[in-house]
N, CA, C and O atoms as CSV, one atom per row, in Angstrom:
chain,resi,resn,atom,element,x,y,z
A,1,UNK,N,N,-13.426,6.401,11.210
A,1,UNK,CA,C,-13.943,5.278,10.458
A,1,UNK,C,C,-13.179,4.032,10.867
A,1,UNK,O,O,-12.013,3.961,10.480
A,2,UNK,N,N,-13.629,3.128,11.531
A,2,UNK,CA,C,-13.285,2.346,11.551
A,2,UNK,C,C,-13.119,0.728,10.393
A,2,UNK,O,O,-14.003,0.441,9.586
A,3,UNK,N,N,-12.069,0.035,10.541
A,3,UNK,CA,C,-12.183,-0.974,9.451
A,3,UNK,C,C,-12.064,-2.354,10.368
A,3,UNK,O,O,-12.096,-2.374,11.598
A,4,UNK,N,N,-11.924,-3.464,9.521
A,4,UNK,CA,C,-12.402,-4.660,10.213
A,4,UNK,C,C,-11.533,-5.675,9.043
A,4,UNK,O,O,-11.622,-5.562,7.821
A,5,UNK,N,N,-10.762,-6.585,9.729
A,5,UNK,CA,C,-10.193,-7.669,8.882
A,5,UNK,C,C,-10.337,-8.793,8.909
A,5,UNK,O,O,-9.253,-8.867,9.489
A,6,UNK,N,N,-10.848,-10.489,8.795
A,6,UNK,CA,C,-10.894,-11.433,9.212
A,6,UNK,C,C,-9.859,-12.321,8.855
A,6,UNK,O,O,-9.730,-12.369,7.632
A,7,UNK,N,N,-8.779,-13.311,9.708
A,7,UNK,CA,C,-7.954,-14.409,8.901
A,7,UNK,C,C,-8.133,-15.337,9.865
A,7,UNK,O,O,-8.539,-15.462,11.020
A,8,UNK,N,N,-7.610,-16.032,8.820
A,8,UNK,CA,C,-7.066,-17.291,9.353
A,8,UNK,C,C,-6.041,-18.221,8.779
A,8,UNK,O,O,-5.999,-18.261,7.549
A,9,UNK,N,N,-5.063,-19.107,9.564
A,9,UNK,CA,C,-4.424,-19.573,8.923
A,9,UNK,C,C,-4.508,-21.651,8.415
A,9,UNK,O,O,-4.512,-22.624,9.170
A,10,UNK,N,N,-4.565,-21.581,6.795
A,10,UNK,CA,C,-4.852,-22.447,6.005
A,10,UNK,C,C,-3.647,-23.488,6.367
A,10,UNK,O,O,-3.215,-23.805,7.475
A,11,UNK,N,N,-3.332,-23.825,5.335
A,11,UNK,CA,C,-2.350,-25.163,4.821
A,11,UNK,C,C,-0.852,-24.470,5.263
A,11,UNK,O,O,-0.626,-23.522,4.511
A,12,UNK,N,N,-0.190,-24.592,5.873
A,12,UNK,CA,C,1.638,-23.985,6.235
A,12,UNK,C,C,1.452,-23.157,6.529
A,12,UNK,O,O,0.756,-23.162,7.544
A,13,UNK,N,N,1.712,-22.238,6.177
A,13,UNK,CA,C,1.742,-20.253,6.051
A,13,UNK,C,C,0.745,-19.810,4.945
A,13,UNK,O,O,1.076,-18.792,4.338
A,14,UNK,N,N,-0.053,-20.217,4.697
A,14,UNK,CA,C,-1.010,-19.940,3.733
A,14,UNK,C,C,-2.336,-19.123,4.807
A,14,UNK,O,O,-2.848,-19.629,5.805
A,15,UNK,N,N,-2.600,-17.936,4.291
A,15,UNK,CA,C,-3.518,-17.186,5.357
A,15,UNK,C,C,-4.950,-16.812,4.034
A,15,UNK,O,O,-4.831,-16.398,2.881
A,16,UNK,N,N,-5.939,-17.094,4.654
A,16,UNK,CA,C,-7.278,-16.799,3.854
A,16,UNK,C,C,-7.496,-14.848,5.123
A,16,UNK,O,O,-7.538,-14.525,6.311
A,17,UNK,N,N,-7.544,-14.340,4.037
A,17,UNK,CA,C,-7.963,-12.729,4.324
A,17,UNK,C,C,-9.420,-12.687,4.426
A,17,UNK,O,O,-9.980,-13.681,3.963
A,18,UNK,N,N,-10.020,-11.961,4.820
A,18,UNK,CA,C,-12.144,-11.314,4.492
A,18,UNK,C,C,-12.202,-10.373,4.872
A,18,UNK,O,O,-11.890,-10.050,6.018
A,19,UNK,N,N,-12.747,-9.451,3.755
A,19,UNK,CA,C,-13.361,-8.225,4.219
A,19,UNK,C,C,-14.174,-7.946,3.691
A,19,UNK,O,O,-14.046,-7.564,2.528
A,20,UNK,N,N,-15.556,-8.017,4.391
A,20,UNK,CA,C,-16.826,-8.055,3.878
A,20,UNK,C,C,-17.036,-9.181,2.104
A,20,UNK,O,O,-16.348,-10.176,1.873
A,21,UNK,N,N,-17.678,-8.857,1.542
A,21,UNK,CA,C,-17.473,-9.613,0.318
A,21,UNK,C,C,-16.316,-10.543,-0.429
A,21,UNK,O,O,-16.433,-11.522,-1.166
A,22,UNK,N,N,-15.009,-9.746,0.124
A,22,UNK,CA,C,-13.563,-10.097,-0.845
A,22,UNK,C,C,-13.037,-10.831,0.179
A,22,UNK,O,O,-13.157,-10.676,1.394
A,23,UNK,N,N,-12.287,-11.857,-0.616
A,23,UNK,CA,C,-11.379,-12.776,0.146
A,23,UNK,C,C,-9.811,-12.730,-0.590
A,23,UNK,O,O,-9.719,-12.105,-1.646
A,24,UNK,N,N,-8.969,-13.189,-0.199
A,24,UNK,CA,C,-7.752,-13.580,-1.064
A,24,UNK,C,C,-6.802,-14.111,0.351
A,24,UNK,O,O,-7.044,-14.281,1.546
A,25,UNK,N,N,-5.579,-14.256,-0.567
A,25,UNK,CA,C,-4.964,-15.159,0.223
A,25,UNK,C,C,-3.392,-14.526,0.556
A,25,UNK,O,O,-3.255,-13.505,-0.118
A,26,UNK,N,N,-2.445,-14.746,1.194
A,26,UNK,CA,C,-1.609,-14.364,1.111
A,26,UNK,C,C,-0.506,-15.455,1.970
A,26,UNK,O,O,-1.127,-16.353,2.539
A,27,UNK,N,N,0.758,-15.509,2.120
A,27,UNK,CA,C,1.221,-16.851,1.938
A,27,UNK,C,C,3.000,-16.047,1.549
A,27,UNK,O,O,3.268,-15.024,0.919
A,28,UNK,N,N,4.184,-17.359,2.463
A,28,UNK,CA,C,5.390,-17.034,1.988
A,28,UNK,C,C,6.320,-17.540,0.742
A,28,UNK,O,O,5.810,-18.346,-0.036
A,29,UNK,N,N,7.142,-17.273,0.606
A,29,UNK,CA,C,7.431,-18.023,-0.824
A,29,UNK,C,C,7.754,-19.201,-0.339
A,29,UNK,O,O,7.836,-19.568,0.833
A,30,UNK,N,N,7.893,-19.649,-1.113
A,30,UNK,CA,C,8.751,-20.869,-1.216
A,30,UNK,C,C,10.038,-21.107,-0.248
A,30,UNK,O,O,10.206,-21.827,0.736
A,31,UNK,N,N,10.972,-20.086,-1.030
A,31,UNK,CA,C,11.861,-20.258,-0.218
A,31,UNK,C,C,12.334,-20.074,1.425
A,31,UNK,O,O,13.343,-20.296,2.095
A,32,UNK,N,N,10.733,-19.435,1.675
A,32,UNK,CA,C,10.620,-19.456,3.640
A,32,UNK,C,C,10.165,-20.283,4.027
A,32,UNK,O,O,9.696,-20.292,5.165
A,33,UNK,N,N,10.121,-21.590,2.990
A,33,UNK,CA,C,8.841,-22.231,3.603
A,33,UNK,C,C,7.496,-22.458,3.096
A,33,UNK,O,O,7.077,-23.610,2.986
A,34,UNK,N,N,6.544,-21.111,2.671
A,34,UNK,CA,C,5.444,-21.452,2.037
A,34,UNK,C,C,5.450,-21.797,0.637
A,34,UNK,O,O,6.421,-22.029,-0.084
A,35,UNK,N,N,4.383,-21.796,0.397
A,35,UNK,CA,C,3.759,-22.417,-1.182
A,35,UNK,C,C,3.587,-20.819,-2.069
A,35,UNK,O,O,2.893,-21.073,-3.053
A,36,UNK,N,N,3.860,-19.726,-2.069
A,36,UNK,CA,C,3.811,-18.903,-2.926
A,36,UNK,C,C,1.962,-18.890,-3.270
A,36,UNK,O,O,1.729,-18.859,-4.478
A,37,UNK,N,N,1.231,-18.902,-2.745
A,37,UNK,CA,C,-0.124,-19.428,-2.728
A,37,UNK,C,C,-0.728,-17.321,-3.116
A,37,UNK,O,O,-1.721,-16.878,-3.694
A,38,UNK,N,N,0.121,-16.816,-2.640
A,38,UNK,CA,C,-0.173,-15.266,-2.334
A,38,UNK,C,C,0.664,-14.356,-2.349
A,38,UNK,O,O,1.788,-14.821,-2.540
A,39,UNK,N,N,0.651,-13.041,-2.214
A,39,UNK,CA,C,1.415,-12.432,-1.827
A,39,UNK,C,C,2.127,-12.227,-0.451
A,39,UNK,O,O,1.246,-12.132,0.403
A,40,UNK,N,N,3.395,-12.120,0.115
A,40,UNK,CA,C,3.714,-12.147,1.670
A,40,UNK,C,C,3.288,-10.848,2.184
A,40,UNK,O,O,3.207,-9.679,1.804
A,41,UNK,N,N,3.055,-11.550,3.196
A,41,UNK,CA,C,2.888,-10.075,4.274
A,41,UNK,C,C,3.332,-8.479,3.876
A,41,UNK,O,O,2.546,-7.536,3.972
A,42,UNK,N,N,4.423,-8.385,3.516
A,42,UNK,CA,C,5.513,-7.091,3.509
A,42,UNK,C,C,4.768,-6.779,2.144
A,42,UNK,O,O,4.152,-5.719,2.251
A,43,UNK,N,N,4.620,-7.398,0.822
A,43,UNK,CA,C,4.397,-7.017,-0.001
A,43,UNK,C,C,2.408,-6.413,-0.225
A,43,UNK,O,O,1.882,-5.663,-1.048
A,44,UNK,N,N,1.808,-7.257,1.039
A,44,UNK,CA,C,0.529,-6.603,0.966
A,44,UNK,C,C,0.669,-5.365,1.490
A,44,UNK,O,O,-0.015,-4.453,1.025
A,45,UNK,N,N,1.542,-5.137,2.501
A,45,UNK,CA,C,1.746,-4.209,2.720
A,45,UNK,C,C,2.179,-2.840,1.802
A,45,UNK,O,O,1.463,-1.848,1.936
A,46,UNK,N,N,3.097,-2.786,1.066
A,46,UNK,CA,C,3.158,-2.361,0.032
A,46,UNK,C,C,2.493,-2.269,-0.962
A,46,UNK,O,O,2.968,-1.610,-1.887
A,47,UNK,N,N,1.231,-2.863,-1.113
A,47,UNK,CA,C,-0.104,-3.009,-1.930
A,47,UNK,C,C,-0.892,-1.988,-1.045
A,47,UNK,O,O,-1.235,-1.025,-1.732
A,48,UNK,N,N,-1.159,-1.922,-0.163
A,48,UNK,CA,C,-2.097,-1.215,0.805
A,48,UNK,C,C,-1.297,-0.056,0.578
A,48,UNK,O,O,-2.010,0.187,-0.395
A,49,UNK,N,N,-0.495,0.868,0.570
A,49,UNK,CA,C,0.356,1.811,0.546
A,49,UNK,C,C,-0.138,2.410,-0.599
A,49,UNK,O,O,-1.024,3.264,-0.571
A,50,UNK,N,N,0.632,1.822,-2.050
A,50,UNK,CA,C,0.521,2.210,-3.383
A,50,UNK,C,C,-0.764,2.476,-3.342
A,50,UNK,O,O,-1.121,3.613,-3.650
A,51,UNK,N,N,-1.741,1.487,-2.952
A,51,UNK,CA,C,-3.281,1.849,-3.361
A,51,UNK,C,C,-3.813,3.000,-3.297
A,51,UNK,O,O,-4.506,3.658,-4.072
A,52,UNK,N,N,-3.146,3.266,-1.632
A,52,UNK,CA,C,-3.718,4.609,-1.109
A,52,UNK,C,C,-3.115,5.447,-1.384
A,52,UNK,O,O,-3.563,6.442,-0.814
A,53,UNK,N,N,-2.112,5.723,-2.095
A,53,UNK,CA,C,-1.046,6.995,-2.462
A,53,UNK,C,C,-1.688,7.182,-4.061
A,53,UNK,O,O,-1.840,8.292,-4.572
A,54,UNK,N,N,-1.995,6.029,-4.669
A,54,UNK,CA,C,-2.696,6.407,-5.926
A,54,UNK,C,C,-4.513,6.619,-6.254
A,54,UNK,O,O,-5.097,7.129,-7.211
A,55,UNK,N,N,-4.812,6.240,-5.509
A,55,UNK,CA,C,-6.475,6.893,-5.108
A,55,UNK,C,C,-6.263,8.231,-4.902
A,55,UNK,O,O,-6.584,9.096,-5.717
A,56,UNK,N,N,-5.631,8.477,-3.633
A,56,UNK,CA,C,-5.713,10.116,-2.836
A,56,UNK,C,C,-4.976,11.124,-4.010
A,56,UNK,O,O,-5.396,12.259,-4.237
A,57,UNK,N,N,-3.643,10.428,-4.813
A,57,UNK,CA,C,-3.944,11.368,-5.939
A,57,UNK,C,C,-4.573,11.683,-7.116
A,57,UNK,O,O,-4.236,12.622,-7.836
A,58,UNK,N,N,-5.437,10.962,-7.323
A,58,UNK,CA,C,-6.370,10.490,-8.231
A,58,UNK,C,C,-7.486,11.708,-7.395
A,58,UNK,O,O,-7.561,12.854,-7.836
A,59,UNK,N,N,-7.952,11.451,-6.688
A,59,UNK,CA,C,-8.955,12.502,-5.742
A,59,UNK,C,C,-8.744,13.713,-5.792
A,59,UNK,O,O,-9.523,14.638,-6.025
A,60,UNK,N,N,-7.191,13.709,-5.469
A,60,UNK,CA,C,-7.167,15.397,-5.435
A,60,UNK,C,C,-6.787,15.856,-7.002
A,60,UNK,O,O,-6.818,17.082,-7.113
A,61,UNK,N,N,-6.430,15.143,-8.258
A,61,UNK,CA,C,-6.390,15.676,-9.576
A,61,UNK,C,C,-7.839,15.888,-9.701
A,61,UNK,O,O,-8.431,16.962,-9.810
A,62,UNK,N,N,-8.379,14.537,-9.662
A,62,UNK,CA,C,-9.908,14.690,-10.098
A,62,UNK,C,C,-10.813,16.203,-9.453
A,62,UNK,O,O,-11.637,16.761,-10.177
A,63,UNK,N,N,-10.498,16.739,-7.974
A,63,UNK,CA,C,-11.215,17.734,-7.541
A,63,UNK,C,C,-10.506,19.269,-8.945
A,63,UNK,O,O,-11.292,19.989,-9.561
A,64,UNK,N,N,-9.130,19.351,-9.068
A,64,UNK,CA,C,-8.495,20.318,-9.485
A,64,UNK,C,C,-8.276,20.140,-10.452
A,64,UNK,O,O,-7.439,20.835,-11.028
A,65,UNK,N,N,-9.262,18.603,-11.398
A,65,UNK,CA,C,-9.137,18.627,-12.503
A,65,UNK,C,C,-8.728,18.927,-13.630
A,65,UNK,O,O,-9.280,19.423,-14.612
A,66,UNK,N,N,-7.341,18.465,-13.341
A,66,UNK,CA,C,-6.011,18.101,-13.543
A,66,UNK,C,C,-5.817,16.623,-14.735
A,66,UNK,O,O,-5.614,15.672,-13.979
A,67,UNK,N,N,-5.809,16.360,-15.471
A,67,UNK,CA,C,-5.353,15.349,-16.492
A,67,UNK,C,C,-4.053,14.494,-15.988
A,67,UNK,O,O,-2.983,14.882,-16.458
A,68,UNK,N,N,-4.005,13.359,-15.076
A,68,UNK,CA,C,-2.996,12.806,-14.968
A,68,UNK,C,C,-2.155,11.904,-15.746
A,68,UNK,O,O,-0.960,11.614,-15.699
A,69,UNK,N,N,-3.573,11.388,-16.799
A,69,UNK,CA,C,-3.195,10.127,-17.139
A,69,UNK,C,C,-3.107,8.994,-16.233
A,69,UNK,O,O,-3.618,9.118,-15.119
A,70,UNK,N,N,-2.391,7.638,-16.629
A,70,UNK,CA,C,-1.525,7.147,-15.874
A,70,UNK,C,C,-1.049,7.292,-14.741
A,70,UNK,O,O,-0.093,8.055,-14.879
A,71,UNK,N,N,-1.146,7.026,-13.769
A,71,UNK,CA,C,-0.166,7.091,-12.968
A,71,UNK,C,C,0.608,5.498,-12.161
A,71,UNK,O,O,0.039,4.760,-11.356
A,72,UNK,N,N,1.652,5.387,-12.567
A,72,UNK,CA,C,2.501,4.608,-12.211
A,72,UNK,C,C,3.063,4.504,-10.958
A,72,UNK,O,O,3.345,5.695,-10.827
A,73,UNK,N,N,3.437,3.998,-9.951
A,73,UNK,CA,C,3.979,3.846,-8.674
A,73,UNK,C,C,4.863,2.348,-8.278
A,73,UNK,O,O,4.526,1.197,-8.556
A,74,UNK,N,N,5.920,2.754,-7.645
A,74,UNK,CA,C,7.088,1.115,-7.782
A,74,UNK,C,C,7.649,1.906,-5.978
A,74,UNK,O,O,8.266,2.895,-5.585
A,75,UNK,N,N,6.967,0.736,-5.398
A,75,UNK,CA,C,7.905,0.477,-4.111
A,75,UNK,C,C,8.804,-0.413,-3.647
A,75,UNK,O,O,8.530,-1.613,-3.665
A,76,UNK,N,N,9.775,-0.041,-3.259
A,76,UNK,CA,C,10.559,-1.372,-2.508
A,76,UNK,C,C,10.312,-0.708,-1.011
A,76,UNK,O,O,9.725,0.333,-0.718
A,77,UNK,N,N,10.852,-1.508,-0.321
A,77,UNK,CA,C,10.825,-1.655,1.198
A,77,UNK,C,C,11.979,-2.120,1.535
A,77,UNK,O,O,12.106,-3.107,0.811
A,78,UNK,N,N,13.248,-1.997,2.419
A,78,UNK,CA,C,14.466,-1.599,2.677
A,78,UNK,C,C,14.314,-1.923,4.145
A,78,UNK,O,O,13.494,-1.144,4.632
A,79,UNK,N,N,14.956,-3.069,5.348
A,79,UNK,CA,C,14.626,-3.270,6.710
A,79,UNK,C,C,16.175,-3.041,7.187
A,79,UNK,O,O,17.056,-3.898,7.123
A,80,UNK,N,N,16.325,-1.691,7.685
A,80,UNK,CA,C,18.050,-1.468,8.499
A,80,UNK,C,C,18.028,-2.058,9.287
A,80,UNK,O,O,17.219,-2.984,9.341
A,81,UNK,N,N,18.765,-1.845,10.118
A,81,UNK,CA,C,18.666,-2.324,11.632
A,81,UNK,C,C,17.818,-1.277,12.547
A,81,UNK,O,O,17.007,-1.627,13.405
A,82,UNK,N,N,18.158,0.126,12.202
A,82,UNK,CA,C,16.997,1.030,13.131
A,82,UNK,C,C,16.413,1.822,12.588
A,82,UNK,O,O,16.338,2.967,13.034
A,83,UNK,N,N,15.857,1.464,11.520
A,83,UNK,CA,C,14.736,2.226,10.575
A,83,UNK,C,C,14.304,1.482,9.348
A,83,UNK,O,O,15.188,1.405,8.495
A,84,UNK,N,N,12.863,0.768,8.972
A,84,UNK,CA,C,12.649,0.618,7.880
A,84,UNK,C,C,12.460,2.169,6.677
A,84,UNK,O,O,11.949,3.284,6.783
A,85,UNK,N,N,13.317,1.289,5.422
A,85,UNK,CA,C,13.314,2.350,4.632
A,85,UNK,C,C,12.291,2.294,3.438
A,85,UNK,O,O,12.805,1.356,2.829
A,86,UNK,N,N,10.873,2.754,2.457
A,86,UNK,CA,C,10.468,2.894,1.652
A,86,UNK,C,C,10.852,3.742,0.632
A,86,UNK,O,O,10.759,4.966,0.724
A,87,UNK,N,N,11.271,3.172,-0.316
A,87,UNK,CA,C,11.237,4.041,-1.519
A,87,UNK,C,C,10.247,3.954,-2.782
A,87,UNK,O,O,9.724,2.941,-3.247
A,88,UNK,N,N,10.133,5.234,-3.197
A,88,UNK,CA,C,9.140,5.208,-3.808
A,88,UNK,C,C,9.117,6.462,-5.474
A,88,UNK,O,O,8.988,7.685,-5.534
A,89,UNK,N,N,9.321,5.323,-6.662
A,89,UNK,CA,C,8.376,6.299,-7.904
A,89,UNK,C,C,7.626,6.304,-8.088
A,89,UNK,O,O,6.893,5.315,-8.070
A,90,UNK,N,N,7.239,7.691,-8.459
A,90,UNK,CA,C,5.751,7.937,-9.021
A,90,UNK,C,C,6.057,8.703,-10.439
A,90,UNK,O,O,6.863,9.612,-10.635
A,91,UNK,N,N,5.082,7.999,-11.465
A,91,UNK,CA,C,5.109,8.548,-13.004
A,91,UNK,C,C,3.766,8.861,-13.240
A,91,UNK,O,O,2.860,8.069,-12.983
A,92,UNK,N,N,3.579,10.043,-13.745
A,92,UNK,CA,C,2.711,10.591,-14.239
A,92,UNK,C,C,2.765,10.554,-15.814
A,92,UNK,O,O,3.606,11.257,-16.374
A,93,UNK,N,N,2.025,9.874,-16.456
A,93,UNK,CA,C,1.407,9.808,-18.000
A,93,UNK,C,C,1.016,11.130,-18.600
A,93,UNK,O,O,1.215,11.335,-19.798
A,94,UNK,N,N,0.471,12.033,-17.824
A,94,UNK,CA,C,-0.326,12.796,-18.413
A,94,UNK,C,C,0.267,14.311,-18.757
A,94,UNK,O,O,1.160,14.662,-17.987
A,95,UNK,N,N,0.035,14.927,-19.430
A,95,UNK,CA,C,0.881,16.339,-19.314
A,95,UNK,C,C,0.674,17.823,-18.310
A,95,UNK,O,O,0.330,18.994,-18.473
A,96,UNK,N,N,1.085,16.999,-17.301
A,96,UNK,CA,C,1.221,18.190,-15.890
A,96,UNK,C,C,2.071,19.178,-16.008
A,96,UNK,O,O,2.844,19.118,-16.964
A,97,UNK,N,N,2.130,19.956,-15.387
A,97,UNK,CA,C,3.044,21.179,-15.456
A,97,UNK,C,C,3.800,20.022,-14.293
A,97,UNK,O,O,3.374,18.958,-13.845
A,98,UNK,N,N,5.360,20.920,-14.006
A,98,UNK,CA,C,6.421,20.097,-12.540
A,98,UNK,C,C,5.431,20.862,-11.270
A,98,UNK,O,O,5.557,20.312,-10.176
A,99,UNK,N,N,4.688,21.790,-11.302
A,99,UNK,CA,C,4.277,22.651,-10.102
A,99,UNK,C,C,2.705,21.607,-9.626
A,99,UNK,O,O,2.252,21.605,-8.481
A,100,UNK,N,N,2.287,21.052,-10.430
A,100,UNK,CA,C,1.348,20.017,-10.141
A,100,UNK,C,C,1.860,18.549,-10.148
A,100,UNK,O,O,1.040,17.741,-9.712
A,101,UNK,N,N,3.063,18.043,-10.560
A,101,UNK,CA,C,3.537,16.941,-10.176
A,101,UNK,C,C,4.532,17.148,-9.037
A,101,UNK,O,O,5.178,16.121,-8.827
A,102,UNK,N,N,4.844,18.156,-8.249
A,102,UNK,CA,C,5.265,18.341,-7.301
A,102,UNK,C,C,4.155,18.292,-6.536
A,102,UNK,O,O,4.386,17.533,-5.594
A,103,UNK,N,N,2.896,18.797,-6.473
A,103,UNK,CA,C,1.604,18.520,-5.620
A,103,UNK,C,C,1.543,17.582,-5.496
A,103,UNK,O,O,1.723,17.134,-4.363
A,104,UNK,N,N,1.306,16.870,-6.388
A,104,UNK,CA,C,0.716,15.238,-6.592
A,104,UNK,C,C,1.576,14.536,-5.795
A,104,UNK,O,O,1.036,13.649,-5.134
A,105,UNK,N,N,3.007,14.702,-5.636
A,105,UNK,CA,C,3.951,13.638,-4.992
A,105,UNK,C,C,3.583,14.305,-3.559
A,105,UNK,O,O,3.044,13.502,-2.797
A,106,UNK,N,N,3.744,15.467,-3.096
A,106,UNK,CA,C,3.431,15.792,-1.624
A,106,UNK,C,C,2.191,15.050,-1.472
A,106,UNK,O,O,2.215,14.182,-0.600
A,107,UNK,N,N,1.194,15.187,-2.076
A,107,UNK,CA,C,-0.319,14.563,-1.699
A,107,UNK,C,C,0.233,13.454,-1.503
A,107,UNK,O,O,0.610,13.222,-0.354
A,108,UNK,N,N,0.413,12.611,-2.373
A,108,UNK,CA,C,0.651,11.369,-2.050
A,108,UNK,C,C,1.068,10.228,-0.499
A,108,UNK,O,O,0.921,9.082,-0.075
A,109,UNK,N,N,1.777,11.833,-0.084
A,109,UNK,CA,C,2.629,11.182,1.823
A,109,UNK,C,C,1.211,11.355,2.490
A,109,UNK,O,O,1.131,10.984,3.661
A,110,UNK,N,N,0.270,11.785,1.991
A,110,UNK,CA,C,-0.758,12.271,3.092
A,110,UNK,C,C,-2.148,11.369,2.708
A,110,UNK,O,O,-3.282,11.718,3.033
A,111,UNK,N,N,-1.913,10.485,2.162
A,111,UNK,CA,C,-2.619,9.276,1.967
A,111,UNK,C,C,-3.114,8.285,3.560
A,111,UNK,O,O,-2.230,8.145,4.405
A,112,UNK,N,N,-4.041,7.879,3.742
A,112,UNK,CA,C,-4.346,7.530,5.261
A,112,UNK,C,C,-3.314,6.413,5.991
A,112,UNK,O,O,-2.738,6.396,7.079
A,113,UNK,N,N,-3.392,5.185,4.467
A,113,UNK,CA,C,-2.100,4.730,5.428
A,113,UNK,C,C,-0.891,4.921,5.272
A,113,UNK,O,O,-0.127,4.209,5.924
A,114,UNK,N,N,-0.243,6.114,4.204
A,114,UNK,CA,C,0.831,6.663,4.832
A,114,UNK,C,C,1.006,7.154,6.571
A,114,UNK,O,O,1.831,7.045,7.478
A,115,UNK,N,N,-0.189,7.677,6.357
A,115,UNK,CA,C,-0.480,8.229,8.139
A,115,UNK,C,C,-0.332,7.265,9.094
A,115,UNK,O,O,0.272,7.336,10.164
A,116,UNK,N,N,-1.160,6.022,8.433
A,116,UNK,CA,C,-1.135,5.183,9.980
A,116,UNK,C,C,0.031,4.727,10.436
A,116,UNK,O,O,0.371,4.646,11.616
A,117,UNK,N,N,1.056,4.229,8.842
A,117,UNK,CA,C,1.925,3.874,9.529
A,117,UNK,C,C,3.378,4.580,9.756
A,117,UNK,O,O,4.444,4.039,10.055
A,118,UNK,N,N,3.160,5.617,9.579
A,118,UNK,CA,C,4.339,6.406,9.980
A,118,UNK,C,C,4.045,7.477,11.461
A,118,UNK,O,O,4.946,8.248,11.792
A,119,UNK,N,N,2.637,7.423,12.327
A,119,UNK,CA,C,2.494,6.966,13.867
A,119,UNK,C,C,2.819,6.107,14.721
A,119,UNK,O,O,3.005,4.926,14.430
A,120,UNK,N,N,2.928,6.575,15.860
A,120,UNK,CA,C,2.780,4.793,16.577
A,120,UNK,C,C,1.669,4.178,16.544
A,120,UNK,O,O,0.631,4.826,16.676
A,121,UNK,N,N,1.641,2.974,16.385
A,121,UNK,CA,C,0.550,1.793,16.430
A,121,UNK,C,C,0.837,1.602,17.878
A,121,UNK,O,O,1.861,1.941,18.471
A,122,UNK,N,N,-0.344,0.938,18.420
A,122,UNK,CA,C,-0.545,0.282,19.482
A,122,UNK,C,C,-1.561,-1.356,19.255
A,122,UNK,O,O,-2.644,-1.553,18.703
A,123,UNK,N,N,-0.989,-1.910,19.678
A,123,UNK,CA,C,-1.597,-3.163,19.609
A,123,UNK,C,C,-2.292,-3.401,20.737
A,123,UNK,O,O,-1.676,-3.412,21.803
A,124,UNK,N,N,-3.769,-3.646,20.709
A,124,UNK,CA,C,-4.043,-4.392,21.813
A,124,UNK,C,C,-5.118,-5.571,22.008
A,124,UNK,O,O,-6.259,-5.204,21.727
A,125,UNK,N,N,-5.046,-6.416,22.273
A,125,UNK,CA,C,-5.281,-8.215,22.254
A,125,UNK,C,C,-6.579,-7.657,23.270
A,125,UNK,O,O,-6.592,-6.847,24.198
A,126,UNK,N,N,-8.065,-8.818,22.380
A,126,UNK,CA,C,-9.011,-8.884,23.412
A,126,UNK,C,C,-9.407,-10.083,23.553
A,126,UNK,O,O,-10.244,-10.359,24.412
């Protein structure tokens, strides 16, 4: 399946996003420079992550229909010098046994863009 993104860049560091119907914006703070107009880069990134770690477990409770409740998720993002680091909670609301909130957190790494980005990417310019 392929996906498709459109930008461009607005006023400073201010970037207009499109994908199909939805637009939004994203933009550095202040203190780099931008107008805080959006979220930065790193943190959409971390939006794209959570999303997909909480859908895909949402999918697989919903198939094994499972009662999650809630589910809560808090990332930071951590840049070493030779490894970015993610950390990550996940809270479950609902009353799971630990043998299905141990599922739920494995599911979670196997979310698509967990996948993409823990491959190599290749970039290539046309």
């Amino acid at each position: 399946m392929g996906f498709e993104l459109k930008a461009y860049l607005g006023e400073n560091y201010r970037v207009i996003n499109e994908v199909a119907q939805h637009q939004w914006k994203s933009d550095e703070p202040e203190d780099l420079g931008g107008k805080n107009a959006g979220p930065s880069p790193v943190e959409l990134l971390l939006s794209a992550l959570a999303s997909c770690k909480l859908i895909t477990m949402r999918m697989y409770a919903e198939r094994k229909q499972w009662e999650t409740g809630r589910i809560d998720i808090h990332l930071t993002i951590e840049q070493l010098a030779e490894k970015t680091v993610i950390h990550k909670e996940i809270t479950f609301a609902g009353a799971l046994s630990d043998e299905q909130r141990i599922r739920l957190l494995e599911i979670s790494n196997r979310c698509p863009v967990a996948k993409m980005i823990t491959h190599p990417i290749e970039f290539k310019l046309n």
